[in-house]
N, C-alpha and C positions, 0 to 999 in steps of 0.2 A: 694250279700253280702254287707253291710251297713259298712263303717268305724267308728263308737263311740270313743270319745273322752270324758272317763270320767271326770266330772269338769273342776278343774281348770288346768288339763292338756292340754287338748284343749284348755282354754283362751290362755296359755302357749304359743302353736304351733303359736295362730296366731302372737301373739305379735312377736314372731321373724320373722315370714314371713314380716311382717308387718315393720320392722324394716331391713330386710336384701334388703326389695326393695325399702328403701329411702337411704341406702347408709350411710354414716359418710358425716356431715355438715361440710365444710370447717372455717377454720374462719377466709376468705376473708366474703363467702357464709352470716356468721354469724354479720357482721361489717355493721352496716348502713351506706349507699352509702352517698358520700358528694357530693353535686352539686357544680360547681363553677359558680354562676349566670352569672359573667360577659364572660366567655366562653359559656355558651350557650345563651346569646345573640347574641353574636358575629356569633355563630354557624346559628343562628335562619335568622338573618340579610342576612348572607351567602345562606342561603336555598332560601328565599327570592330573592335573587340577582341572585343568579342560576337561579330562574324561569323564570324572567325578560329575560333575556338572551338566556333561551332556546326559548321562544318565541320568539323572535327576529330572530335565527339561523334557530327553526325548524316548527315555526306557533305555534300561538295562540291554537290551537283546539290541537295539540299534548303536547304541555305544559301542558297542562293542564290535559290530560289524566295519563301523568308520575308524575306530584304534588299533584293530589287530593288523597284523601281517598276516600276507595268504598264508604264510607257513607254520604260522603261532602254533603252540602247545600249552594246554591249559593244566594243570597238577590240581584241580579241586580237592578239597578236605576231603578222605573218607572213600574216594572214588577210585577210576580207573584213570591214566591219561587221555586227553582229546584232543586230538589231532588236527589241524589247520579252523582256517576263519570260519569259513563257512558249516563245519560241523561243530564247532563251540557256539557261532549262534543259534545253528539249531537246536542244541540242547537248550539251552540260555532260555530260547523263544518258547520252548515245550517248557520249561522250567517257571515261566513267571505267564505261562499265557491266563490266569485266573485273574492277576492284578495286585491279590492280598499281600502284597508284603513291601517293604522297603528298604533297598541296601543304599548306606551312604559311604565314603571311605573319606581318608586324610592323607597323606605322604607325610610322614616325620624328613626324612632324609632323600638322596641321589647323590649318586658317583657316577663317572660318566670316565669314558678309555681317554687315555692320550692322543687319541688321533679323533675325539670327538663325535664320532660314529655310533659308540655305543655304549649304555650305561643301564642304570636299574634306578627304582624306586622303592621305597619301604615305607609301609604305614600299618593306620589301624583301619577295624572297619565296622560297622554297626550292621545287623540284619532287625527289622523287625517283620512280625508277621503273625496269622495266628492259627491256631491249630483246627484243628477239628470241631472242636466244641464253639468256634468261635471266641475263646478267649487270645487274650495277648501273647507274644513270645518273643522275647529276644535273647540276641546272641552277639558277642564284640569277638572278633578273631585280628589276625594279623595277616600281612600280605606284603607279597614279593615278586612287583613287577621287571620283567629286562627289557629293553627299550634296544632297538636298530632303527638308524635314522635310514629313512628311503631314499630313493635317487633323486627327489626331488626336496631333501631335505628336511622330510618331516616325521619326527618321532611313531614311530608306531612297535609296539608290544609284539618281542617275538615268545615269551614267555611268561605265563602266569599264573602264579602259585598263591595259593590260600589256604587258613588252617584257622579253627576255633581253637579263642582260648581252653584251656581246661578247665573244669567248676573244681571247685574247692573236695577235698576229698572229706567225708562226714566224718572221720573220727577225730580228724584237725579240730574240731569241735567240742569235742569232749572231752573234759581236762583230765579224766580218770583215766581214758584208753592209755595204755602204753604198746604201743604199735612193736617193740622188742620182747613184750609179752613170752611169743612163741620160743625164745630161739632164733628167729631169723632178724636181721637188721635191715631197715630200709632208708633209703634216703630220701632227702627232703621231699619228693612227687611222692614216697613210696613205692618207687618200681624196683628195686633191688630186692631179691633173694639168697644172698649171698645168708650165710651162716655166719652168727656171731664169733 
């Protein structure tokens, strides 16, 4: 047996079905949410400083398994990109499973969108570690985390980028070089070729 729903009787039926399974809109529900920027910077800064710290307390390779997003992208210095959470720790994991070295970082700054959702951080970062011979090594670079808050509110890293500073170039040093010597001009790095 077929149930028919002449016409607009039937439109009828759905509309209240259709209405009794979204329920009455509150009007909190109804109120466009107001961000207060400078609390989720603070908030952002905070998430940031968390990470810093878990690293510290529980390794670099677990830190980072609790602050990425499954969908993160890592941009490491020198490297190729890497692709979600789980293959940035496992690199991370194979990258410090010896022990020898220690990375600490700082956030200088965050900005964070209008609608509070998502933002970035920037700071500096300290490696140390040591080489082969067993002497010391270190290195300060810069870094540029982007932040997506999850569905349950809580900041996690859908992107992040790192790079070492540059060392000083040796002839900076030498008060006799004249780096225009050749013919060609360089600019303050010295990466320009450009012809005087």
């Amino acid at each position: 047996m077929k149930l028919r729903f002449p016409g607009w009787h039937g439109l009828m039926l759905i509309l209240v079905l259709v209405a009794a399974c979204e329920g009455p809109i509150s009007e909190e529900a109804a109120k466009p949410q107001v961000v207060d920027p400078d609390a989720e910077r603070a908030s952002l800064i905070q998430a940031d400083l968390d990470f810093g710290d878990t690293a510290l307390q529980q390794g670099l390779a677990p830190a980072y398994l609790q602050f990425l997003a499954d969908d993160a992208v890592q941009l490491p210095d020198g490297d190729l990109p890497i692709e979600g959470r789980d293959a940035i720790y496992e690199n991370i994991l194979l990258a410090t499973e010896d022990g020898s070295f220690s990375l600490s970082w700082e956030p200088v700054a965050a900005e964070v969108s209008a609608s509070g959702d998502l933002g970035y951080t920037w700071g500096g970062y300290r490696f140390e570690a040591q080489d082969e011979s067993g002497q010391p090594v270190s290195y300060e670079g810069k870094y540029a985390n982007f932040w997506r808050k999850s569905a349950k509110g809580r900041w996690q890293i859908v992107l992040d980028i790192s790079n070492q500073n540059q060392v000083a170039y040796e002839f900076y040093g030498d008060p006799d070089f004249d780096p225009n010597a050749d013919g060609v001009g360089y600019d303050d790095a010295g990466l320009t070729n450009e012809a005087l």
